[in-house]
N, C-alpha and C positions, 0 to 999 in steps of 0.2 A: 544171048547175043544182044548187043545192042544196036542201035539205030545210030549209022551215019550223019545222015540227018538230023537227027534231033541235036536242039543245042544242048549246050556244055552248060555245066551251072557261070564257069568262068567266060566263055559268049553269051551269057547272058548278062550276065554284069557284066558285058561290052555292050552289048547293044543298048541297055538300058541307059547305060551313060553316054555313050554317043548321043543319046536322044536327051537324055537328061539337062547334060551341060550345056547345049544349045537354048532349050529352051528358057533355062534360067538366067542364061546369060540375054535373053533378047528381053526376058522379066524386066529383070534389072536397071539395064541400060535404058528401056520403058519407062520402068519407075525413077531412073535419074534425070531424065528430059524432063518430065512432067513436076519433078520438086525444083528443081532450074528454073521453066519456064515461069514455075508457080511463085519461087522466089525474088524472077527479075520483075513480075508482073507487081509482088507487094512492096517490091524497092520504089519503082513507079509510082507506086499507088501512094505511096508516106509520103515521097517528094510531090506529090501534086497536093495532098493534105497541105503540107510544112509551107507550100506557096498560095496555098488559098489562107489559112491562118494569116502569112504578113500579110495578103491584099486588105482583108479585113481588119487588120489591127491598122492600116495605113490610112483604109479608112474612116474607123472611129476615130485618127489624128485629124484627120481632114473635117470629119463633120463637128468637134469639136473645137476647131480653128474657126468653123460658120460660124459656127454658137456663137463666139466671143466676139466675131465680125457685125452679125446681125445686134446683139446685144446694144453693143457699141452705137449703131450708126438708129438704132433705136432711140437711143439718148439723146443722141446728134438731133434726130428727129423734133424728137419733143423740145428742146431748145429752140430750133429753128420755128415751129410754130408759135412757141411761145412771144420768142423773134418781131415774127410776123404781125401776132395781134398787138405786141406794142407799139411797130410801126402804124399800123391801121388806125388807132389811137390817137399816136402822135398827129397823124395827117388828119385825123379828123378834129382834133384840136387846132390846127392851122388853120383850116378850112373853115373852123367856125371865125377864130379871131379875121381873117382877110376878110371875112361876109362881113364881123360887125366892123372891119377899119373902114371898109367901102360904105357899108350906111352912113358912119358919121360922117365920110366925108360929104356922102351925098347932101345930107343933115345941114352941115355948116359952111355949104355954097347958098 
């Protein structure tokens, strides 16, 4: 005789699959969230790359625009001093000549 109760080979391949397909299915849908979220997470991550790259390319434009700024007014610089001491010059050439116009006038009252 056999047992009532006892499962069937064919209730058993039910139950096993009732239990089976559930659980693979929540596997799954698991592991598709997590390669989603993993995927939106590295789209993220490239465009924050790809925006830090132009900040930095925008700014070697800019510190290379100083360069040629500072360069520049470098030059300006050194003109302008140079400028300067020939004025100084100048004026202290005037200043000698008025001393001696003054003497001789003094001289020849």
């Amino acid at each position: 005789m056999t047992n009532p109760t006892a499962p069937t080979p064919s209730s058993l391949e039910s139950v096993v699959l009732k239990v089976f397909i559930p659980v693979m299915t929540a596997v799954i849908i698991g592991i598709g969230g997590w390669v989603w979220s993993t995927s939106t997470s590295l789209t993220l991550t490239q465009a924050d790359v790809a925006y830090i790259k132009e900040d930095i390319r925008e700014a070697k434009e800019d510190t290379n625009t100083l360069a040629g700024k500072v360069d520049k007014n470098k030059e300006l610089l050194i003109e302008l001093q140079r400028d300067m001491k020939y004025i100084k010059i100048t004026l202290g050439n005037i200043d000698e000549k008025l001393d001696e116009t003054s003497k001789s006038r003094r001289g020849s009252k």
